[in-house]
N, C-alpha and C positions, 0 to 999 in steps of 0.2 A: 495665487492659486497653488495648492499644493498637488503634487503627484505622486501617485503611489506608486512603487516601485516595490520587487516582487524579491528575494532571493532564491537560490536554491532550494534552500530545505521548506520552503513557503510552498513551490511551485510542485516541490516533489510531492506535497500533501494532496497539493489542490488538483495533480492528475489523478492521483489514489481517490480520491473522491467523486471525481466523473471522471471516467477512463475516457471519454469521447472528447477533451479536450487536449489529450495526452497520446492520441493514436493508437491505441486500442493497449491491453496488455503486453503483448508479447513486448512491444516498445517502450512500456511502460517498466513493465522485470528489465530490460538493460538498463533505464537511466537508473533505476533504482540498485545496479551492480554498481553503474559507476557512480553514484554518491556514494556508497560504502566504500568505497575501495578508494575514492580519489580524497582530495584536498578539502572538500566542503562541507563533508560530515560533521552535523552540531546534534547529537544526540540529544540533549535539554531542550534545545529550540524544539528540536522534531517532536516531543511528545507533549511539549506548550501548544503546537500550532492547533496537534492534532484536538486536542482538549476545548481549545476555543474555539474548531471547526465544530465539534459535538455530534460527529460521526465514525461511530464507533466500527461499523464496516472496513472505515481506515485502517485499523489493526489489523482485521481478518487478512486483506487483502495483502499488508507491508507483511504484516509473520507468514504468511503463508507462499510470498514472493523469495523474501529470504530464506525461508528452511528449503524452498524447491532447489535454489540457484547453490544452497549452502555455500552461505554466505561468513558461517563462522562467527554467528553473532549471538549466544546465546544469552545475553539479558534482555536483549532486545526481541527475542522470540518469546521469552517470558513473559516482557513488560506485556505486548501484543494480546500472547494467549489470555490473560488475566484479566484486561480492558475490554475485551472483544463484545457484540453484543451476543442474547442469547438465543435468536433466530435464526434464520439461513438467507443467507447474503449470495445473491450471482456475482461471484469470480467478476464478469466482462458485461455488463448490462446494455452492449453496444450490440451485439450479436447476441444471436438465438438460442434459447435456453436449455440445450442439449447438454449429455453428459455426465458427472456424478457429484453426488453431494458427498465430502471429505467433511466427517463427524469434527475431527481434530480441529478444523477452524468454523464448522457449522456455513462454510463455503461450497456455492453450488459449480463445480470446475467444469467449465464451459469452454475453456480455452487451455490449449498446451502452452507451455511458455520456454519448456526446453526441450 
């Protein structure tokens, strides 16, 4: 029997993808400071996982997480802004959809995170 076994940068996608697995955003912007900033950061892996997830949301919400937190990562806000898709995505789909829609990531920010 095989077991799948999850890393970092796998898990970091897979909260960016449903926030309600990951404790809502606010929790979600810290792990996402401390994988840029600590030991784990695999750039290639993170926008492979994101690709084979094939939700494009993922970007809005990781560019959008980093340029808040500025995070001092600007290919990685590029890569984001460029991939992203072209409708409006809620920020936090776990809570109630108040708030304002930021053109720049076509995100509907429903949640403060700093």
């Amino acid at each position: 029997t095989k077991v799948r076994v999850s890393d970092p940068t796998r898990t970091l996608i897979d909260i960016l993808d449903d926030p309600s697995i990951g404790g809502g955003m606010r929790h979600i912007a810290e792990i996402v400071r401390q994988y840029f900033e600590g030991d784990y950061r695999e750039e290639v892996k993170l926008f492979k996982y994101i690709k084979l997830l094939n939700n494009r949301t993922v970007y809005k919400r990781l560019g959008y997480i980093i340029e808040t937190l500025n995070l001092k990562t600007p290919k990685i806000i590029e890569i984001c802004k460029s991939n992203m898709s072209k409708g409006y995505s809620v920020f936090d789909p776990t809570v109630s959809i108040k708030g304002h829609i930021l053109r720049r990531w076509n995100l509907w920010i429903n949640v403060t995170i700093k």
